[in-house]
C-alpha positions in Angstrom: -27.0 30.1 -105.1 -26.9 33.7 -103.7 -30.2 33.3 -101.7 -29.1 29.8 -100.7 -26.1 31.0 -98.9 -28.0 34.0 -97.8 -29.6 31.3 -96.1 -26.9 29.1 -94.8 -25.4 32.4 -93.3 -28.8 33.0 -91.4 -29.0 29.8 -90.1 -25.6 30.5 -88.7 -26.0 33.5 -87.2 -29.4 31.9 -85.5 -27.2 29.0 -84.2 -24.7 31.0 -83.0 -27.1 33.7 -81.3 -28.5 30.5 -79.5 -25.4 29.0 -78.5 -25.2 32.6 -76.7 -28.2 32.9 -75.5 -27.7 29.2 -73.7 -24.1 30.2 -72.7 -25.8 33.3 -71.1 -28.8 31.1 -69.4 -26.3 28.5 -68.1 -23.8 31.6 -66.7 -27.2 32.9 -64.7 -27.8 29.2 -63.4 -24.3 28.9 -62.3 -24.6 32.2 -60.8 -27.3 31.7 -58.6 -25.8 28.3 -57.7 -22.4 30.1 -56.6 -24.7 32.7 -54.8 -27.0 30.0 -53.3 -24.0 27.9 -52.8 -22.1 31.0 -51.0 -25.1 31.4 -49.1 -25.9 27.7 -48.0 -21.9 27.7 -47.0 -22.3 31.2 -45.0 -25.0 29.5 -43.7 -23.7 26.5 -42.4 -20.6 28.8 -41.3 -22.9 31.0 -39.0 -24.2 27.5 -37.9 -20.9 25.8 -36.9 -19.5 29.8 -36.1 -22.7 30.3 -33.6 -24.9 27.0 -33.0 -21.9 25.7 -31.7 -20.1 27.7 -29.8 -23.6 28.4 -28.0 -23.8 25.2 -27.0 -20.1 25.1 -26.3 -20.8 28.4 -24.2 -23.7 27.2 -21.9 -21.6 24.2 -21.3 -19.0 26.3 -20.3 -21.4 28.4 -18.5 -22.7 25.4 -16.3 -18.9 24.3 -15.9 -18.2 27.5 -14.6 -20.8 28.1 -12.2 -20.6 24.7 -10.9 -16.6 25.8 -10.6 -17.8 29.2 -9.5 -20.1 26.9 -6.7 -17.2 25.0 -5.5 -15.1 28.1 -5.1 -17.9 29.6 -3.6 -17.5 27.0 -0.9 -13.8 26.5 -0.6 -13.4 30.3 -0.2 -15.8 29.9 2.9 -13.8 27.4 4.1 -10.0 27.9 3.0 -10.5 32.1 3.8 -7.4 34.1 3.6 -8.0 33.9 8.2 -7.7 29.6 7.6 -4.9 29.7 5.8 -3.2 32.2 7.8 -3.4 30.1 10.6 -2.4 26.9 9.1 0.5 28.5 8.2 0.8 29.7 11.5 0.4 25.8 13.1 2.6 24.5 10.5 5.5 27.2 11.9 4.7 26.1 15.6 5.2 22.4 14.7 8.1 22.8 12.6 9.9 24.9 15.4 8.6 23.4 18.8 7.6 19.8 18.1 10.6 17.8 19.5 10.6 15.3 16.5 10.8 16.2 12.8 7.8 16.2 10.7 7.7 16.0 6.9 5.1 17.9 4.9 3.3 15.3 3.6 3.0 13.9 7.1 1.1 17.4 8.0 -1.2 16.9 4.5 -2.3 13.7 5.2 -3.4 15.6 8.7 -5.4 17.9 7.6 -7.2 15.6 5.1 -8.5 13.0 8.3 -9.0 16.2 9.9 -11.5 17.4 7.6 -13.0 14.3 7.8 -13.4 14.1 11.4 -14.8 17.7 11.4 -18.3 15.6 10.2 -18.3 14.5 13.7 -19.1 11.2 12.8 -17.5 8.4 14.1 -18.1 5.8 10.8 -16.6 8.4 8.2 -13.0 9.0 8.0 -10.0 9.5 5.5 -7.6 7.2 4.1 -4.6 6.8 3.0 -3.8 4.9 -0.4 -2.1 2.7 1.8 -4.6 2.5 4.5 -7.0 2.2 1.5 -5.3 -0.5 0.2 -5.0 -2.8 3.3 -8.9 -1.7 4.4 -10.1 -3.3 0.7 -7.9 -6.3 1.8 -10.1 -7.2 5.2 -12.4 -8.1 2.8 -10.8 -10.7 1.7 -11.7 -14.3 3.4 -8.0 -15.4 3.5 -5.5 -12.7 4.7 -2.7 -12.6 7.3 -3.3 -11.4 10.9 -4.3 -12.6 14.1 -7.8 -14.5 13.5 -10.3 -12.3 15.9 -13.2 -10.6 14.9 -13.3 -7.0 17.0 -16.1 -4.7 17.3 -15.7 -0.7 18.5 -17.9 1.0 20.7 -19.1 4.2 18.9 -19.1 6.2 22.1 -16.1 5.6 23.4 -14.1 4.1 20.7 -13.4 0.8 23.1 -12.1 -2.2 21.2 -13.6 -5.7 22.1 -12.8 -9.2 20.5 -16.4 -10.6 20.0 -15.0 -13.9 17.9 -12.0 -15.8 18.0 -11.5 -18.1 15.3 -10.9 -21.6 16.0 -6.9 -22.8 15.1 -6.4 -19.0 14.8 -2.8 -17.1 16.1 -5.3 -15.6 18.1 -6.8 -18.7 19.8 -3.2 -20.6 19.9 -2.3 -17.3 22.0 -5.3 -17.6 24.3 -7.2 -14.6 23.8 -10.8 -15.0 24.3 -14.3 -13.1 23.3 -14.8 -10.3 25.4 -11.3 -9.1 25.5 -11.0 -5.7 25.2 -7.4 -4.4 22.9 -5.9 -1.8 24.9 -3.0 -1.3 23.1 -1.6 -2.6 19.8 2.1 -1.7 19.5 2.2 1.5 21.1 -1.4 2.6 19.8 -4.1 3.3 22.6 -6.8 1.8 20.7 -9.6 3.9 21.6 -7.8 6.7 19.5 -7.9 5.1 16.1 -11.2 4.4 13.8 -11.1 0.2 13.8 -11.0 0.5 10.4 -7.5 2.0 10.6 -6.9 0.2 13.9 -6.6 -3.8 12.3 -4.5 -2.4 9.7 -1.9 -2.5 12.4 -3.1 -5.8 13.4 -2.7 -7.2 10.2 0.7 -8.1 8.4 3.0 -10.4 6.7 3.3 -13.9 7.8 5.8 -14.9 10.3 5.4 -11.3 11.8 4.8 -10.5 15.6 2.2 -7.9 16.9 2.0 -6.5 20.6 -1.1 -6.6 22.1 -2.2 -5.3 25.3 -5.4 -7.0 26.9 -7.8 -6.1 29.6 -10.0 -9.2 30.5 -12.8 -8.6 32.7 -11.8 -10.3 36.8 -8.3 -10.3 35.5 -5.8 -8.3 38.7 -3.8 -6.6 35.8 -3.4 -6.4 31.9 -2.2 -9.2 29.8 0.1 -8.8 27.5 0.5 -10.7 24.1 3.0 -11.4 21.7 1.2 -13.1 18.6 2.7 -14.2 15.8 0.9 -13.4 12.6 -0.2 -16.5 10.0 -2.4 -16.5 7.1 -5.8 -17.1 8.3 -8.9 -18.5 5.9 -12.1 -17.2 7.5 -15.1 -19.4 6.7 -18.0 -16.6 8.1 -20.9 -19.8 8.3 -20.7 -22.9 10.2 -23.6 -24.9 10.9 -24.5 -28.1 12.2 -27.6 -30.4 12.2 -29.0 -30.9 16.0 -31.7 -33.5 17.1 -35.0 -33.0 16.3 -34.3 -31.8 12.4 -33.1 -28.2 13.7 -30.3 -26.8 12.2 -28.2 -24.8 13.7 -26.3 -21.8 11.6 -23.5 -19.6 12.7 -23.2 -16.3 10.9 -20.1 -14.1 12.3 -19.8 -11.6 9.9 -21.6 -10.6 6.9 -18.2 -10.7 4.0 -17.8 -10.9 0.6 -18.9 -14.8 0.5 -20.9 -15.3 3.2 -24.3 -15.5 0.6 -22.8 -18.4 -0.9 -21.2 -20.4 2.6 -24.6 -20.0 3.8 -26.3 -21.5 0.8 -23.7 -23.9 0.9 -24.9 -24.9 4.9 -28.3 -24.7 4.2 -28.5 -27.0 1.4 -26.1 -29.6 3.1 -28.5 -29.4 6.0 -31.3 -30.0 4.4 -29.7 -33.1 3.0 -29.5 -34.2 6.3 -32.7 -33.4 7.4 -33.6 -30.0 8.6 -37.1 -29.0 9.2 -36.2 -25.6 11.0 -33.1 -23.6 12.1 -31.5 -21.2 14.0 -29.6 -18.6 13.0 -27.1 -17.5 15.4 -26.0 -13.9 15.1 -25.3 -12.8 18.5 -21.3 -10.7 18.4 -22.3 -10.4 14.5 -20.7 -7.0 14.1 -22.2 -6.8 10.6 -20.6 -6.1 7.1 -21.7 -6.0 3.8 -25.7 -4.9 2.3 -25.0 -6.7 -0.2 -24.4 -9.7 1.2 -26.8 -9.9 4.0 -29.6 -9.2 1.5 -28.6 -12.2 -0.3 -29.3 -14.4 1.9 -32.6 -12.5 3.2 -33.6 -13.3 -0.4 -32.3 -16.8 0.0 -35.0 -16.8 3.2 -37.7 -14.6 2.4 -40.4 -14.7 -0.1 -41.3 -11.5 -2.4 -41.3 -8.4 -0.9 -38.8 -5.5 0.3 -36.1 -6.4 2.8 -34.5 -3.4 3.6 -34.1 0.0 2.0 -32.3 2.6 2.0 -32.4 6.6 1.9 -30.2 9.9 1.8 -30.6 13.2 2.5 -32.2 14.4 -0.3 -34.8 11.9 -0.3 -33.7 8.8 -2.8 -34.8 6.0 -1.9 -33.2 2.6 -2.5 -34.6 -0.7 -2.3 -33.8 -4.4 -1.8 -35.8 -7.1 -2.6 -36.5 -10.9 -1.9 -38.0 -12.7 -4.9 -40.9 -15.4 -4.6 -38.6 -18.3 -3.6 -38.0 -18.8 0.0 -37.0 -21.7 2.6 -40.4 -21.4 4.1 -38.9 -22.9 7.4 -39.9 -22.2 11.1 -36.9 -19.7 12.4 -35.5 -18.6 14.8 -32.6 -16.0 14.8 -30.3 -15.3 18.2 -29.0 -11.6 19.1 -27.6 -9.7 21.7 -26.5 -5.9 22.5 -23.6 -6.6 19.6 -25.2 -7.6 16.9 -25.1 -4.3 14.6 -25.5 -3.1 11.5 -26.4 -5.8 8.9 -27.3 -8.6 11.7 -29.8 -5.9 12.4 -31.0 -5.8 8.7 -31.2 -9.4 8.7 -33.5 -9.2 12.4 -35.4 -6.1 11.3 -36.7 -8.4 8.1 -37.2 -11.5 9.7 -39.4 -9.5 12.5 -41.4 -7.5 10.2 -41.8 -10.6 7.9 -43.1 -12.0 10.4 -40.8 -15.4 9.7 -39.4 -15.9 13.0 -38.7 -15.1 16.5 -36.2 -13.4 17.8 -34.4 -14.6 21.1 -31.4 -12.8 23.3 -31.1 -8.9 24.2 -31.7 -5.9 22.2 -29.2 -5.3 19.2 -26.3 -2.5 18.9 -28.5 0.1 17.2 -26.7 0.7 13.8 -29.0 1.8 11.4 -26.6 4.0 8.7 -25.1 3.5 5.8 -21.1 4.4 4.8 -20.2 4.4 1.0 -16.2 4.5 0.2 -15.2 6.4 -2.8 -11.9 5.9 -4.0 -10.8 8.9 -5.1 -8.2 9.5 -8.0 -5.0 9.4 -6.4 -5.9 5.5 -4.6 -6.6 7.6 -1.4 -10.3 7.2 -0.4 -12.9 8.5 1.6 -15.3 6.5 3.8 -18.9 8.6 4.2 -22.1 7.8 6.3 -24.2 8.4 2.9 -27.6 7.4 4.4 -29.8 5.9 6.5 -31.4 1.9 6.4 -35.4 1.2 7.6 -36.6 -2.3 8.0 -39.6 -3.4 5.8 -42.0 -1.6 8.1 -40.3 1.6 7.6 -38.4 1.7 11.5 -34.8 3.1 11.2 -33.1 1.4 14.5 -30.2 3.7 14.6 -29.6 4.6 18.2 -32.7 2.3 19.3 -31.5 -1.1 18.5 -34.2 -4.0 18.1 -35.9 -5.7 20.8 -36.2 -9.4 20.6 -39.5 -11.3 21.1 -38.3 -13.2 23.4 -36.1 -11.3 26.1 -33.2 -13.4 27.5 -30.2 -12.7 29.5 -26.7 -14.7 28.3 -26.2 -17.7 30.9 -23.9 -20.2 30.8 -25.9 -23.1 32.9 -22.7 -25.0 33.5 -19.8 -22.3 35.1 -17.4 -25.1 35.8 -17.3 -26.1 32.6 -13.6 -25.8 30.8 -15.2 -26.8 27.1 -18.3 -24.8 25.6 -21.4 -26.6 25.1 -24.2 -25.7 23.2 -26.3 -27.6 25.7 -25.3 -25.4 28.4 -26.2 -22.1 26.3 -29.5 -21.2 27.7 -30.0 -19.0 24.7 -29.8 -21.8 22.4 -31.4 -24.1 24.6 -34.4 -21.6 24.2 -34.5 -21.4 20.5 -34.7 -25.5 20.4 -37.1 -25.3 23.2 -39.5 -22.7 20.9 -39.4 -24.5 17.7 -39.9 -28.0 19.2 -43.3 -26.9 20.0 
């Protein structure tokens, strides 16, 4: 009985000197797990503590030199000398200009002023509100006069090139070739035209003042026009004998793409076998849409692209479905800017002639950014070449064909496009 206790007491002492030596074992393992698992935490703290803040700190690094860049540049420009003498002007005005001047009046100043120190007549500052009515031009239906005008670059001259018909304009008897003197008591030749037909434009039932100089006329005409809402349809076309159709472009807007899709198609119902495009006083308008309906023309291939001062290159293209018709397209000395696009392609496409006098010679680029406070700035960003790789600006395009504008009938009280030698011309070539 002795011994079998004896035994009982040894097995005890065995179970209990294992239950220790397993607490032991487990108190190592959860030892090294709180050591790995302080170390794995350290770890990952010296990760989020130092990873990330370094990547925090080159970002704050490239933030700061690119601020450190700009500063670099104001301080060049707004030094302590500019400033002075701004303040300096802004005493001069305030104590000798014989009319009061507010502040922001002054700001808005030397924003357009900055802008015109580029020295480039297309770029310019504006206003929200100048913004605002500039984004409405592009409209097709807005309320003014119903003239298209076109500026001379050189001398800032303002022409009418296209009067539209039922327009205020046309009720009021202005005429293409009319040159805008004044409008109220604006010279014209001392705004951008941008800015200029935002004076020209306004609420219906409104009157603008507008001084005219018409060319043979003894003295300037004077106009009081009341404003109306105008739709402007940029494509008309008709279908003339012979299956020719005839196709009016006067501006390159918003929907001008689809009107002349629109003309086309209802041509060709009728019957057309070749056209004329007519894009003589075109003053131009939008890439966009100009290249639309070079694509609508053209078969594959690059119509026109684009570059900037550092090199990027931009391209647009015509796909492999075209009208595949005999062409020609009309121009004279103001047909600028996209009408030039649209001649440049044509010419280097070899898809047509080109009849009339040498184009305007527009071959930039503007890009307007709207900036955050819904003023916005207008920028020449780059320069356009024709497929061949010929940029135009300055040079203008010569037609194949070289014809002066004549009017065969000067007693004539009605145009007729029978009596437009230029047109007669383009009927005359594809007749053949």
């Amino acid at each position: 009985m002795e011994e079998k206790d004896e035994q009982i007491l040894k097995t005890a002492d065995d179970l209990r000197e294992d239950i220790r030596r397993t607490e032991k074992e487990q108190r190592k393992i959860f030892s090294k797990g709180i050591a790995l698992g302080s170390l794995m935490t350290l770890a990952l703290c010296l990760l989020v503590f130092f990873v990330i803040p370094t990547v925090q700190m080159r970002r704050a690094e490239d933030d700061l030199q690119q601020m450190q860049q700009a500063a670099s540049k104001q301080d060049k420009l707004l030094t302590p000398a500019v400033l002075s003498k701004i303040e300096r002007l802004q005493k001069v005005i305030d104590t000798y200009y014989y009319e009061d001047v507010t502040d922001e009046d002054l700001v808005q100043g030397l924003y357009k002023g900055l802008l015109e120190g580029v020295g480039d007549t297309y770029s310019g500052y504006y206003s929200p509100e100048e913004y605002e009515s500039l984004m409405i031009s592009a409209k097709s239906s807005l309320s003014g006069i119903g003239a298209v005008l076109q500026q001379d670059p050189d001398t800032m001259q303002v022409s009418i090139v296209h009067v539209y018909e039922n327009s205020p304009a046309e009720k009021a008897g202005l005429l293409a070739g009319d040159i805008i003197v004044q409008v109220e008591d604006i010279r014209s030749n001392t705004m951008e035209l941008s800015k200029l037909v935002t004076h020209i434009r306004g609420d219906k039932g409104t009157k603008v003042h507008l001084k005219i100089y018409r060319k043979d006329a003894l003295e300037y005409k004077e106009y009081d026009i009341i404003r109306d809402i105008v739709d402007v349809p940029t494509v008309s076309g008709e279908l003339l004998d012979n299956g020719i159709g005839y196709i009016r472009i006067v501006e390159f807007g918003d929907k001008t793409a689809e009107e002349f899709a629109d003309e086309a198609k209802d041509l060709t119902k009728k019957g057309m076998t070749s056209m004329i495009v007519d894009l003589r006083d075109n003053p131009g308008g939008m890439v966009d849409s100009v290249t639309k309906i070079l694509d609508q023309i053209l078969p594959k291939g690059v119509v026109v692209w684009t570059e900037d001062k550092n090199g990027k290159r931009k391209e647009y293209t015509s796909d492999a479905a075209c009208m595949n018709l005999p062409m020609v397209v009309l121009v004279n000395e103001n047909s600028a800017s996209s009408s030039e696009i649209f001649a440049g392609a044509i010419r280097d496409f070899e898809y047509g002639t080109l009849i009339g006098t040498k184009t305007f010679g527009k071959g930039i680029v503007q890009t307007i950014r709207q900036l955050s406070d819904g003023s916005a700035v207008k920028l020449t960003t780059a320069k356009y070449f024709t497929p061949s790789g010929e940029n135009i600006h300055g040079a203008g395009i010569e037609p194949d064909i070289k014809l002066e504008y004549e009017y065969m009938d000067p007693d004539a009280t009605e145009y007729d496009m029978k009596d437009d030698n230029q047109i007669q011309k383009a009927i005359e070539v594809l007749s053949k």
